[in-house]
PDB file of N, CA, C and O in Angstrom:
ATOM      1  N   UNK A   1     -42.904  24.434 120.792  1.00  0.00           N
ATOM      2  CA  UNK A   1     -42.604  25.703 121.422  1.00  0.00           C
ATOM      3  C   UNK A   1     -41.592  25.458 122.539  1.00  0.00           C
ATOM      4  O   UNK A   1     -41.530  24.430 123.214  1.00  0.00           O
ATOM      5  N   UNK A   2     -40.693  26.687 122.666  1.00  0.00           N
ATOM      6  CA  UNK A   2     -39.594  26.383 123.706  1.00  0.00           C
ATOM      7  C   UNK A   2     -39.817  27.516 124.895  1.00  0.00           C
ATOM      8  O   UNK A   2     -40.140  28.689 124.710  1.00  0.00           O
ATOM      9  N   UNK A   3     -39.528  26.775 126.335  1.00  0.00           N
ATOM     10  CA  UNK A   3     -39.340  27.999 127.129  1.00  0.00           C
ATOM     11  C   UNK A   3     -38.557  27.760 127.767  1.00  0.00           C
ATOM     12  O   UNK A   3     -37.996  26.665 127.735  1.00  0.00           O
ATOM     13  N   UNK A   4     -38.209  28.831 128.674  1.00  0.00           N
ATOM     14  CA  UNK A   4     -36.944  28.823 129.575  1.00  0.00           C
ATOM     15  C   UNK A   4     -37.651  28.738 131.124  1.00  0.00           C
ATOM     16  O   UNK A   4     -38.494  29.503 131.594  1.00  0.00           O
ATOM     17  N   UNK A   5     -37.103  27.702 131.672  1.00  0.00           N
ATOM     18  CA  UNK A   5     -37.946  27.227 132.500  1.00  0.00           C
ATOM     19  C   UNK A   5     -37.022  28.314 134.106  1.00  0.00           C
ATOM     20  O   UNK A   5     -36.079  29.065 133.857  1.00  0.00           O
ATOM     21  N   UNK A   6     -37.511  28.150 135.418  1.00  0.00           N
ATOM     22  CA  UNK A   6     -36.833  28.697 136.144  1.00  0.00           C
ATOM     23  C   UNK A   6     -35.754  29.293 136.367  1.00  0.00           C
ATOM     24  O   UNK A   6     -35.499  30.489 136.502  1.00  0.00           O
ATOM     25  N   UNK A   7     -34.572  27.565 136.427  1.00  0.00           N
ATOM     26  CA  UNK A   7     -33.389  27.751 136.010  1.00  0.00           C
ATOM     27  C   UNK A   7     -32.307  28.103 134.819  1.00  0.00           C
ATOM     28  O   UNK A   7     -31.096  27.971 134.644  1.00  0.00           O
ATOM     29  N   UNK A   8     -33.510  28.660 134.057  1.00  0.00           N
ATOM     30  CA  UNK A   8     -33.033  29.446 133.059  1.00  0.00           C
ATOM     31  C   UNK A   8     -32.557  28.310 131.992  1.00  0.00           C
ATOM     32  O   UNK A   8     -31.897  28.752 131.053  1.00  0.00           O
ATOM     33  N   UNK A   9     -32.728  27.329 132.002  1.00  0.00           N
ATOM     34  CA  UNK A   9     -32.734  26.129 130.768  1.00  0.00           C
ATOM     35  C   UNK A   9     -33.686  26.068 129.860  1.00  0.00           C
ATOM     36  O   UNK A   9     -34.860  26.167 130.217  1.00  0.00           O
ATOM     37  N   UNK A  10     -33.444  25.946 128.914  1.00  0.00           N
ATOM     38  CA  UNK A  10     -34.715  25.889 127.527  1.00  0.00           C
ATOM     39  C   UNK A  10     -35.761  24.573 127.722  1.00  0.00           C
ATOM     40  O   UNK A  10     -34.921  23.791 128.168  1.00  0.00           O
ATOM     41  N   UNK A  11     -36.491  24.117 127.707  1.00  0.00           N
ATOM     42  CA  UNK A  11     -37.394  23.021 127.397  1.00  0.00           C
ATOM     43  C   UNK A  11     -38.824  23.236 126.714  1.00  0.00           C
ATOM     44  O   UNK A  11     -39.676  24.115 126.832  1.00  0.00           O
ATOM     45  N   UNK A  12     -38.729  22.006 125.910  1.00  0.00           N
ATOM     46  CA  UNK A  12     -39.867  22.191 125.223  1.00  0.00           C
ATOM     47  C   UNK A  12     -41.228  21.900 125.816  1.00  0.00           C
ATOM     48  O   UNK A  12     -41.310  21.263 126.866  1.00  0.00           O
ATOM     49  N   UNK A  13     -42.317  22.352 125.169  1.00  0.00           N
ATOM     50  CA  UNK A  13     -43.389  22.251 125.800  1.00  0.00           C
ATOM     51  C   UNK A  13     -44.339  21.520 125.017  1.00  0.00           C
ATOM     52  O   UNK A  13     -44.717  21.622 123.850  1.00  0.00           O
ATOM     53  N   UNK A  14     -44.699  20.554 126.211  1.00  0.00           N
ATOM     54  CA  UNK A  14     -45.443  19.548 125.730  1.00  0.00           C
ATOM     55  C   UNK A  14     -47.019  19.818 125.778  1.00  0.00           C
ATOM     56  O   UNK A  14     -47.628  20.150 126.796  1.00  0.00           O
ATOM     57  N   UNK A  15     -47.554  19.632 124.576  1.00  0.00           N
ATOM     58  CA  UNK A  15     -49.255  19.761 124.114  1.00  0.00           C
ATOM     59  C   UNK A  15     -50.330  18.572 124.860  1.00  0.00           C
ATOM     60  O   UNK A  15     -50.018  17.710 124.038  1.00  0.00           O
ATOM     61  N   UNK A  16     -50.883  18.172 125.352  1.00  0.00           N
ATOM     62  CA  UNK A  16     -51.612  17.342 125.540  1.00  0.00           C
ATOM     63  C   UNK A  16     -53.314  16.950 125.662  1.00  0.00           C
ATOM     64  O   UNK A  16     -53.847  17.551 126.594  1.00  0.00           O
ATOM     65  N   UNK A  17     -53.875  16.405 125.189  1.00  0.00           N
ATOM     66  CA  UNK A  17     -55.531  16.417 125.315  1.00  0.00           C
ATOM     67  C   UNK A  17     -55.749  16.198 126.454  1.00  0.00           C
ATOM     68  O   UNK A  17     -54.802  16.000 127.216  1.00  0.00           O
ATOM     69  N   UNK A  18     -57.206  16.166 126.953  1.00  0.00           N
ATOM     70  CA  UNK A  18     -57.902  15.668 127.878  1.00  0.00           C
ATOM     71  C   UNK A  18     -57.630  14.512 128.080  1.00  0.00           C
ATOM     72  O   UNK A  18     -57.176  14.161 129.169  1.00  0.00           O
ATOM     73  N   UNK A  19     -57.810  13.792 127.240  1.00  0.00           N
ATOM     74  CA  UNK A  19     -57.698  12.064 127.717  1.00  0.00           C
ATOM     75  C   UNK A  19     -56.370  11.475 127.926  1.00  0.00           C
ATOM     76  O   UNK A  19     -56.090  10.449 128.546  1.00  0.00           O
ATOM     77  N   UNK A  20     -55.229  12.684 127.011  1.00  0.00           N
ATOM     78  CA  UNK A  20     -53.786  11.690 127.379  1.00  0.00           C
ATOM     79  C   UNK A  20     -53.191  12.691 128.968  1.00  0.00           C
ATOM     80  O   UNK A  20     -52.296  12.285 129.710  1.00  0.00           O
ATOM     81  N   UNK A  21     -53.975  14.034 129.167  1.00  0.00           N
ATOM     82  CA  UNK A  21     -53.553  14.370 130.567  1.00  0.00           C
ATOM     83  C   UNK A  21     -54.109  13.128 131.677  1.00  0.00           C
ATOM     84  O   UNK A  21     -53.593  12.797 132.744  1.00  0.00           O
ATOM     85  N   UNK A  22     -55.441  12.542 130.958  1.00  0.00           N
ATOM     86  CA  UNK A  22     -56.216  11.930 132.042  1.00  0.00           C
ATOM     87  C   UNK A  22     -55.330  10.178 132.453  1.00  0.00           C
ATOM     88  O   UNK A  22     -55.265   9.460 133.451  1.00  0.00           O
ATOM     89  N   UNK A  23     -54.795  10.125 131.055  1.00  0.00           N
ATOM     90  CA  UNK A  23     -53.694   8.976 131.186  1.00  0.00           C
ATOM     91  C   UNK A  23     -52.661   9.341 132.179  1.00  0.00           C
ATOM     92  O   UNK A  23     -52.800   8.669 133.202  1.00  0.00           O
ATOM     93  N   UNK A  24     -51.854  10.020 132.223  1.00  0.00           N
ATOM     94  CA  UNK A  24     -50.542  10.990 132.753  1.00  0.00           C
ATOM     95  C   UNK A  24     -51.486  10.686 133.978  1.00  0.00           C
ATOM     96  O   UNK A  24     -51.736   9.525 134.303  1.00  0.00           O
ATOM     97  N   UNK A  25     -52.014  11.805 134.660  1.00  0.00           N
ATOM     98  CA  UNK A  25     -52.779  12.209 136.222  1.00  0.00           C
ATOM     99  C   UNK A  25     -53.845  10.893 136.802  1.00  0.00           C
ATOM    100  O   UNK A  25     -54.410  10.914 137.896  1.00  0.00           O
ATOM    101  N   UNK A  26     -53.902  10.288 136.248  1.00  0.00           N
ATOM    102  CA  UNK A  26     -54.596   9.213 136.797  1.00  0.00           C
ATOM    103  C   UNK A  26     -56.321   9.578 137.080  1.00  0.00           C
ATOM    104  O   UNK A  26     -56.935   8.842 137.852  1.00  0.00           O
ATOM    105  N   UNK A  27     -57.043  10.758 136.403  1.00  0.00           N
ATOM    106  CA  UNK A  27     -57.943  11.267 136.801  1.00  0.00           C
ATOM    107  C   UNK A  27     -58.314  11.248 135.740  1.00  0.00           C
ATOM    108  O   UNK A  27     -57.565  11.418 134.778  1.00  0.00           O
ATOM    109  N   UNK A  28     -60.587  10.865 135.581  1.00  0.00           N
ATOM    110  CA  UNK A  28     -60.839  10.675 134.619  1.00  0.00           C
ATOM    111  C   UNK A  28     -60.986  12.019 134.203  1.00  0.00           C
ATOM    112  O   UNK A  28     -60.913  13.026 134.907  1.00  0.00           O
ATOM    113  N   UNK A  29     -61.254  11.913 132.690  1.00  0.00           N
ATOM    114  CA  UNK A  29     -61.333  13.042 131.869  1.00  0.00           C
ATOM    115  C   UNK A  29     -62.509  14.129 132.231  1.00  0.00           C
ATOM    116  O   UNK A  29     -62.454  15.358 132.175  1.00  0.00           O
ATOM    117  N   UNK A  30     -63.873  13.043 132.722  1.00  0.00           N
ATOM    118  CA  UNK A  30     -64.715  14.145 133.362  1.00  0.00           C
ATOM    119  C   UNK A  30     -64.648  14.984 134.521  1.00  0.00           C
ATOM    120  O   UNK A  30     -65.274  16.013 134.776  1.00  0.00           O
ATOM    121  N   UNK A  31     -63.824  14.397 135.145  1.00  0.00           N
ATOM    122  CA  UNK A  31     -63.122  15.032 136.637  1.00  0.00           C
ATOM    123  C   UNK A  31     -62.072  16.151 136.454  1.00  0.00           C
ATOM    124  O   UNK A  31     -62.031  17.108 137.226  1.00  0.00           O
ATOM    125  N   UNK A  32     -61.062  15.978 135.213  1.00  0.00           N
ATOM    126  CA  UNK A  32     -60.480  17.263 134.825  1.00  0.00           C
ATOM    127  C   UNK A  32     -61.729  18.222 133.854  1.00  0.00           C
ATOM    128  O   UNK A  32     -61.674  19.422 134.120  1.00  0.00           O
ATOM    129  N   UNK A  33     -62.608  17.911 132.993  1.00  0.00           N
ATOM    130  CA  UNK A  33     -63.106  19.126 132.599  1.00  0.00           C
ATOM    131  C   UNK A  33     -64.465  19.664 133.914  1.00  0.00           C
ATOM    132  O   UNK A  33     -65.219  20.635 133.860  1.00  0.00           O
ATOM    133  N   UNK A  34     -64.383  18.939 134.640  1.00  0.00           N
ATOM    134  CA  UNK A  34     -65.365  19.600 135.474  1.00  0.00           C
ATOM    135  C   UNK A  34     -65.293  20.020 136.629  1.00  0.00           C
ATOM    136  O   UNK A  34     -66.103  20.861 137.020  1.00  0.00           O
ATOM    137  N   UNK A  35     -64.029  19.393 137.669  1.00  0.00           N
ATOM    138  CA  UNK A  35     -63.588  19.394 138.817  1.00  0.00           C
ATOM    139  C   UNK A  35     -62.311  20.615 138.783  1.00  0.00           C
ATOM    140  O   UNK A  35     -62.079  21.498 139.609  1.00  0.00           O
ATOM    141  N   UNK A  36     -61.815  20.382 137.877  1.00  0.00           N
ATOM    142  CA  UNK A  36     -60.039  20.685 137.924  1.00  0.00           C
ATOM    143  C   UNK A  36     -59.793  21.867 137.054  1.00  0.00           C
ATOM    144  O   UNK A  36     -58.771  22.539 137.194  1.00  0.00           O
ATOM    145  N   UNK A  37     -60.938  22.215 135.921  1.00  0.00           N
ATOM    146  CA  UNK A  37     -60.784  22.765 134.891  1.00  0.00           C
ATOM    147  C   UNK A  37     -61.363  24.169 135.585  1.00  0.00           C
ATOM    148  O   UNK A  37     -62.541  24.163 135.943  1.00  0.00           O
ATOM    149  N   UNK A  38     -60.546  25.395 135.788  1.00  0.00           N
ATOM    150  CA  UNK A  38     -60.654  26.432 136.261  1.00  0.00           C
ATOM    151  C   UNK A  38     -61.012  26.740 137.757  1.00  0.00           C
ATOM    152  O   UNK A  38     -61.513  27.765 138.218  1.00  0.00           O
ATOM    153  N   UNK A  39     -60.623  25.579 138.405  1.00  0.00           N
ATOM    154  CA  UNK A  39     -60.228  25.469 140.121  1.00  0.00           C
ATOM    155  C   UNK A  39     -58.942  25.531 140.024  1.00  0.00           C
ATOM    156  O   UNK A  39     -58.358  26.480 140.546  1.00  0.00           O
ATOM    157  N   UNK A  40     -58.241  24.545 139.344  1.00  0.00           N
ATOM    158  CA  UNK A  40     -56.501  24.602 140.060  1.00  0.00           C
ATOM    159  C   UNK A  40     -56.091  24.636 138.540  1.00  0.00           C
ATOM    160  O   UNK A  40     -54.993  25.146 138.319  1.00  0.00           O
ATOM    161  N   UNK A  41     -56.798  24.174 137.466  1.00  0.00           N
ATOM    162  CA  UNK A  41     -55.806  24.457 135.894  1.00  0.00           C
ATOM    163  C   UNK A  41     -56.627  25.311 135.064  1.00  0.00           C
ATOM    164  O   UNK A  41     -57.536  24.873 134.358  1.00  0.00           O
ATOM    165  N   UNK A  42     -56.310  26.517 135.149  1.00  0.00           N
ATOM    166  CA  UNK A  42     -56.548  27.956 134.465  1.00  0.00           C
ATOM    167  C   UNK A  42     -56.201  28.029 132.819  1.00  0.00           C
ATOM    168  O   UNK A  42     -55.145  27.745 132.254  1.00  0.00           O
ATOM    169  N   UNK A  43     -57.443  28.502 132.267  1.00  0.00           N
ATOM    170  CA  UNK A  43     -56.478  28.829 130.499  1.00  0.00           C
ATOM    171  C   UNK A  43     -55.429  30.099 130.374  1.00  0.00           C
ATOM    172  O   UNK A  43     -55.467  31.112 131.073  1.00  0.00           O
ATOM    173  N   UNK A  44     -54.620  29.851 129.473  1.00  0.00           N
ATOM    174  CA  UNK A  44     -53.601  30.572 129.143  1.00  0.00           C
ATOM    175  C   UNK A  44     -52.296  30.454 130.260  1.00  0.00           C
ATOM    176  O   UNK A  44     -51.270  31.134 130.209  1.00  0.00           O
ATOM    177  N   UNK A  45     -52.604  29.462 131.225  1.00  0.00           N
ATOM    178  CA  UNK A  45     -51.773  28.863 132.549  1.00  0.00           C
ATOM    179  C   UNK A  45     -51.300  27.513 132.027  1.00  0.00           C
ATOM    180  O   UNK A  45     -50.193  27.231 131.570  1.00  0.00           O
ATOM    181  N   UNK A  46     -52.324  26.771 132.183  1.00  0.00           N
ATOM    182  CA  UNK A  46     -52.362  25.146 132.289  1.00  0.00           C
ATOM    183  C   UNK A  46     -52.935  24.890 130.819  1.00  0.00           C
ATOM    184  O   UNK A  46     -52.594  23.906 130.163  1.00  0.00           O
ATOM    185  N   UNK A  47     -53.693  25.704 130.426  1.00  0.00           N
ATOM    186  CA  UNK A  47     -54.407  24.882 129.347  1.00  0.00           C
ATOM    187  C   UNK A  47     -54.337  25.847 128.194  1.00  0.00           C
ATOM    188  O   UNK A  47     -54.118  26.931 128.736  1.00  0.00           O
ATOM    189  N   UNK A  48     -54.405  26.033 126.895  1.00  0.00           N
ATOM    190  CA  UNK A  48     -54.913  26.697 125.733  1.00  0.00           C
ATOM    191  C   UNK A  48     -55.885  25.800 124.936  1.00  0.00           C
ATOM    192  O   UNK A  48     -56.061  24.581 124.927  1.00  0.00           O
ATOM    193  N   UNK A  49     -56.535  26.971 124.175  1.00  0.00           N
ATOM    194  CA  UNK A  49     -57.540  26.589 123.104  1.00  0.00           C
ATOM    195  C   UNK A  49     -57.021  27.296 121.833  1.00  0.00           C
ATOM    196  O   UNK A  49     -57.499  28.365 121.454  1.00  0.00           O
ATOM    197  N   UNK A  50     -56.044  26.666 121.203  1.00  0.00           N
ATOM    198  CA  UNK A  50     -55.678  26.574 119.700  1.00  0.00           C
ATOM    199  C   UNK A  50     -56.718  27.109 118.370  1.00  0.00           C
ATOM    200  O   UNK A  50     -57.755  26.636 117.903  1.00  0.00           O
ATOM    201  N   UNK A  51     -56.001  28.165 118.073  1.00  0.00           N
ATOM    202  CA  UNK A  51     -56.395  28.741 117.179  1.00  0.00           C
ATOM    203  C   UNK A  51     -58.269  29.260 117.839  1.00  0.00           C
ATOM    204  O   UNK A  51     -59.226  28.683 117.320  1.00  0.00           O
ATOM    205  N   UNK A  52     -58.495  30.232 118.842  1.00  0.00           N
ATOM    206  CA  UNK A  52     -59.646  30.466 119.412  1.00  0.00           C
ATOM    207  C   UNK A  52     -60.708  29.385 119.466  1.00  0.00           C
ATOM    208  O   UNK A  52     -61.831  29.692 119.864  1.00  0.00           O
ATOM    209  N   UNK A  53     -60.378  27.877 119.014  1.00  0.00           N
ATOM    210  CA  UNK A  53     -61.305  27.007 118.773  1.00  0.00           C
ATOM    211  C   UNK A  53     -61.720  26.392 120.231  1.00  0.00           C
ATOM    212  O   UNK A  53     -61.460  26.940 121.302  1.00  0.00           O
ATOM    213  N   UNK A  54     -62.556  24.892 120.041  1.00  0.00           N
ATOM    214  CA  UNK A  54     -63.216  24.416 120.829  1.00  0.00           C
ATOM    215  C   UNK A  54     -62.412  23.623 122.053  1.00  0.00           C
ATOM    216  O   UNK A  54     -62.632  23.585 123.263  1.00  0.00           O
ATOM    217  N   UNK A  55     -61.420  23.026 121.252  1.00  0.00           N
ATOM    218  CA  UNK A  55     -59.898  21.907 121.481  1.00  0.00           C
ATOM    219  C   UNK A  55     -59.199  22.619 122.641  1.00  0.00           C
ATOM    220  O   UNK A  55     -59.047  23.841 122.640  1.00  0.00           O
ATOM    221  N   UNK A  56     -58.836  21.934 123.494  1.00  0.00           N
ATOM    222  CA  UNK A  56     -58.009  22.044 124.580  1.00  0.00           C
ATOM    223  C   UNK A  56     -56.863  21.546 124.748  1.00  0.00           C
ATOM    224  O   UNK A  56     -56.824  20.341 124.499  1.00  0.00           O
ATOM    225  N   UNK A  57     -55.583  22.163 125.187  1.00  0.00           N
ATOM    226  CA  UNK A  57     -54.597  21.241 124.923  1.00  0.00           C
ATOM    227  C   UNK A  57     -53.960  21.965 126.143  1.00  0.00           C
ATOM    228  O   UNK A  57     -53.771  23.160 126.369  1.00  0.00           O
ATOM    229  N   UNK A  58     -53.623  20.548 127.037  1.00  0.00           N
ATOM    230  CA  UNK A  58     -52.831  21.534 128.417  1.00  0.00           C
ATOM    231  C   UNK A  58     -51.432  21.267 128.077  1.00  0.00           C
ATOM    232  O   UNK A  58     -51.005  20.452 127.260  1.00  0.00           O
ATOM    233  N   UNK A  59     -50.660  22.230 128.966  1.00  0.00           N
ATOM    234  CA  UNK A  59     -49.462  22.060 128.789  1.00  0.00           C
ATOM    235  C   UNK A  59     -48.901  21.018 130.390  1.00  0.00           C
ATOM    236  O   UNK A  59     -49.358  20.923 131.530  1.00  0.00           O
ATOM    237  N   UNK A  60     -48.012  20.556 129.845  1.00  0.00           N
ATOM    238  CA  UNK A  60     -47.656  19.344 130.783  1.00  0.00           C
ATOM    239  C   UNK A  60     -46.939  19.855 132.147  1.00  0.00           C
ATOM    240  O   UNK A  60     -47.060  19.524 133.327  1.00  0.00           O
ATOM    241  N   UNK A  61     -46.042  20.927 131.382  1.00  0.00           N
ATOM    242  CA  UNK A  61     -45.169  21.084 132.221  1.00  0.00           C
ATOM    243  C   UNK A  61     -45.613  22.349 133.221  1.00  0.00           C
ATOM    244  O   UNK A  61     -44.896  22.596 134.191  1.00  0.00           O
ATOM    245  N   UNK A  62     -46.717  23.083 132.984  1.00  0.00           N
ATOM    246  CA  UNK A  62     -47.346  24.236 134.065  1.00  0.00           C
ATOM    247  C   UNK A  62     -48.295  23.194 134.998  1.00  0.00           C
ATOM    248  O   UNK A  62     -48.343  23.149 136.227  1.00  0.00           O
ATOM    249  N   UNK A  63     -49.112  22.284 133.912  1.00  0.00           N
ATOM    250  CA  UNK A  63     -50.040  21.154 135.151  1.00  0.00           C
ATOM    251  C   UNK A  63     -48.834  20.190 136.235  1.00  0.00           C
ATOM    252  O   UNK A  63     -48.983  20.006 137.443  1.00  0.00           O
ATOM    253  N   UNK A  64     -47.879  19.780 135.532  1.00  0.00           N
ATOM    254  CA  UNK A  64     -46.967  19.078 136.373  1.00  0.00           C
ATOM    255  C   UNK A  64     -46.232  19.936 137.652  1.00  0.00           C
ATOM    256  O   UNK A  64     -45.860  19.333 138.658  1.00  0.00           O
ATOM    257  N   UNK A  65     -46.099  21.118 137.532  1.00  0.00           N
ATOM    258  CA  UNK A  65     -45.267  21.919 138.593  1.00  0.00           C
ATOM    259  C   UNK A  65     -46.434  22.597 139.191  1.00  0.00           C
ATOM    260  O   UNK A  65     -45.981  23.584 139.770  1.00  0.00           O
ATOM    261  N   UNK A  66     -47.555  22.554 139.316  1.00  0.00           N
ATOM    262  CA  UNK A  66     -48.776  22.945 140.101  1.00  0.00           C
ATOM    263  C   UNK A  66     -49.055  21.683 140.752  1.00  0.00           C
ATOM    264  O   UNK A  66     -49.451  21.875 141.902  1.00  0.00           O
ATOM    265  N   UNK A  67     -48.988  20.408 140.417  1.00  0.00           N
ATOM    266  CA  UNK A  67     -49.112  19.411 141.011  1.00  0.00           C
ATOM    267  C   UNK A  67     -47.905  18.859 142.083  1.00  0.00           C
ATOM    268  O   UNK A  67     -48.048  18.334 143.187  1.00  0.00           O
ATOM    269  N   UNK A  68     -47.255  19.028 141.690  1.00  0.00           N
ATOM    270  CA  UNK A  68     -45.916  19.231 142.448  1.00  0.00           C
ATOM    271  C   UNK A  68     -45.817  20.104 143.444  1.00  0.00           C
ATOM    272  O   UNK A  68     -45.692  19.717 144.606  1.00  0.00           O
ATOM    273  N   UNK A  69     -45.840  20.758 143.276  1.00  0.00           N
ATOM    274  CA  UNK A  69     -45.529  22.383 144.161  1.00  0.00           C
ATOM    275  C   UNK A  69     -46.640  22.927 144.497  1.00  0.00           C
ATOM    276  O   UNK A  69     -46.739  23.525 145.568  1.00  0.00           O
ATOM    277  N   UNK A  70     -47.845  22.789 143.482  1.00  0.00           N
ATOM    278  CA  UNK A  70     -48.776  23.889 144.311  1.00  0.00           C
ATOM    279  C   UNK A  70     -48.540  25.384 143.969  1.00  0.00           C
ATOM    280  O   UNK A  70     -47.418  25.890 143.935  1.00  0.00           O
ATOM    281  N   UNK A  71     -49.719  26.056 143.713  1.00  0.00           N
ATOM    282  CA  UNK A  71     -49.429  27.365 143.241  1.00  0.00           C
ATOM    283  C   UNK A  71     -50.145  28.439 143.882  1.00  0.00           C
ATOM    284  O   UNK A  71     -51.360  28.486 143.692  1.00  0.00           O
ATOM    285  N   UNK A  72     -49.522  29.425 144.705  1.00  0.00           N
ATOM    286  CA  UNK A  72     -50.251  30.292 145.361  1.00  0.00           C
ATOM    287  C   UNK A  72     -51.485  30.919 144.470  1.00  0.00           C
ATOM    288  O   UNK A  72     -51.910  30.472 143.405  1.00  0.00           O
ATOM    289  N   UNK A  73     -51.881  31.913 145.091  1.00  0.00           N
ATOM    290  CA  UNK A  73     -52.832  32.966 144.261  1.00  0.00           C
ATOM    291  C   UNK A  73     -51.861  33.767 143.401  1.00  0.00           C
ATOM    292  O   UNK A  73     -51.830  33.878 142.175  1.00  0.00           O
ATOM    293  N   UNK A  74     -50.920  34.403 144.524  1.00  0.00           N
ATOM    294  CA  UNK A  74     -50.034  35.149 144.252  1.00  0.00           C
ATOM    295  C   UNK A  74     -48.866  34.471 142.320  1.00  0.00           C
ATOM    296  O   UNK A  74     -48.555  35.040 141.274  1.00  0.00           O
ATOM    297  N   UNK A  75     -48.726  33.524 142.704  1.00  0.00           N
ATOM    298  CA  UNK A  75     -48.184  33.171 141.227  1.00  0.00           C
ATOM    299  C   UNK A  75     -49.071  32.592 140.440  1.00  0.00           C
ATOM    300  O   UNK A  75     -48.541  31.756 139.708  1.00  0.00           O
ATOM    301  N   UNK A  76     -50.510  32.733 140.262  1.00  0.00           N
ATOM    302  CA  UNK A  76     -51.204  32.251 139.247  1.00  0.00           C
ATOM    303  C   UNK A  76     -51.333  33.676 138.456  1.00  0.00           C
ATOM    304  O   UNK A  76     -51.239  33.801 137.235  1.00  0.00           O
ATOM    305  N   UNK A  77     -51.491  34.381 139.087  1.00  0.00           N
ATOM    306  CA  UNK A  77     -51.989  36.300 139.295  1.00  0.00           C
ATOM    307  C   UNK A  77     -50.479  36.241 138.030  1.00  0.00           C
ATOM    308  O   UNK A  77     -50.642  36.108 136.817  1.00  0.00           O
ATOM    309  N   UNK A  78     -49.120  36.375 138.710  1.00  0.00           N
ATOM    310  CA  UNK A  78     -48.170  36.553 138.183  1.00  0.00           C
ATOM    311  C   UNK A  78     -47.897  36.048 136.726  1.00  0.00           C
ATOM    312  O   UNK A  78     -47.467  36.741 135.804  1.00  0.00           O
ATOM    313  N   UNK A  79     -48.306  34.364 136.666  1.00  0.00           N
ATOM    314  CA  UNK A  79     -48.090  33.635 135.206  1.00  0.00           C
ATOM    315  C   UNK A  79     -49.296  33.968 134.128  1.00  0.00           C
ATOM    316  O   UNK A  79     -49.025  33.688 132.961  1.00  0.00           O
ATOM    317  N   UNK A  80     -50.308  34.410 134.330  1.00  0.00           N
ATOM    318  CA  UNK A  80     -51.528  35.373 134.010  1.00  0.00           C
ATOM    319  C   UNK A  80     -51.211  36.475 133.304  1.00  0.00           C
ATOM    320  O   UNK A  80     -51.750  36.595 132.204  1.00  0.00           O
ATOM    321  N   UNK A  81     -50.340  37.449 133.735  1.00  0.00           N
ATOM    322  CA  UNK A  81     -49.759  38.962 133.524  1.00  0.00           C
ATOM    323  C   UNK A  81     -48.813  38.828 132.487  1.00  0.00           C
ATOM    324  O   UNK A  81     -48.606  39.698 131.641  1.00  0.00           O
ATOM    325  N   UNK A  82     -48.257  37.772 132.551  1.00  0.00           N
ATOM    326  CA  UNK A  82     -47.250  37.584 131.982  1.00  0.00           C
ATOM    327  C   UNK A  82     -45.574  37.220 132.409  1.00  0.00           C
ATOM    328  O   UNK A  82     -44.729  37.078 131.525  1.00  0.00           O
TER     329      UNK A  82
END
């Protein structure tokens, strides 16, 4: 899948599990589904569940620019809406 990121450039978007985010972030996997998972990385934000199923797959690049930057209320509200 492609999006157009801020600066209005295309990039693709990267899929990732629990365990290869937990590789990436340095945080174990139980600490993202229990600590992290709907405190600071929201579904349909940071994360989807593919095809309404069980599977989680975050996206790299919404967890990477929340980690980076930090995300008000105000733009979680916003990337939420649409």
């Amino acid at each position: 899948m492609t999006q157009i990121n801020r600066k209005g450039a295309f990039v693709m978007t990267t899929y990732l599990t629990t365990e290869e985010l937990s590789q990436r972030i340095k945080y174990d996997t139980r600490t993202i589904r229990q600590c992290l998972m709907n405190a600071v990385l929201f579904e349909g934000v940071h994360y989807i569940r593919p095809f309404g199923g069980r599977k989680i797959l975050f996206i790299w690049e919404q967890v990477e620019e929340t980690m980076l930057h930090g995300a008000s209320a105000n733009d979680l509200i916003n990337m939420m809406e649409g």
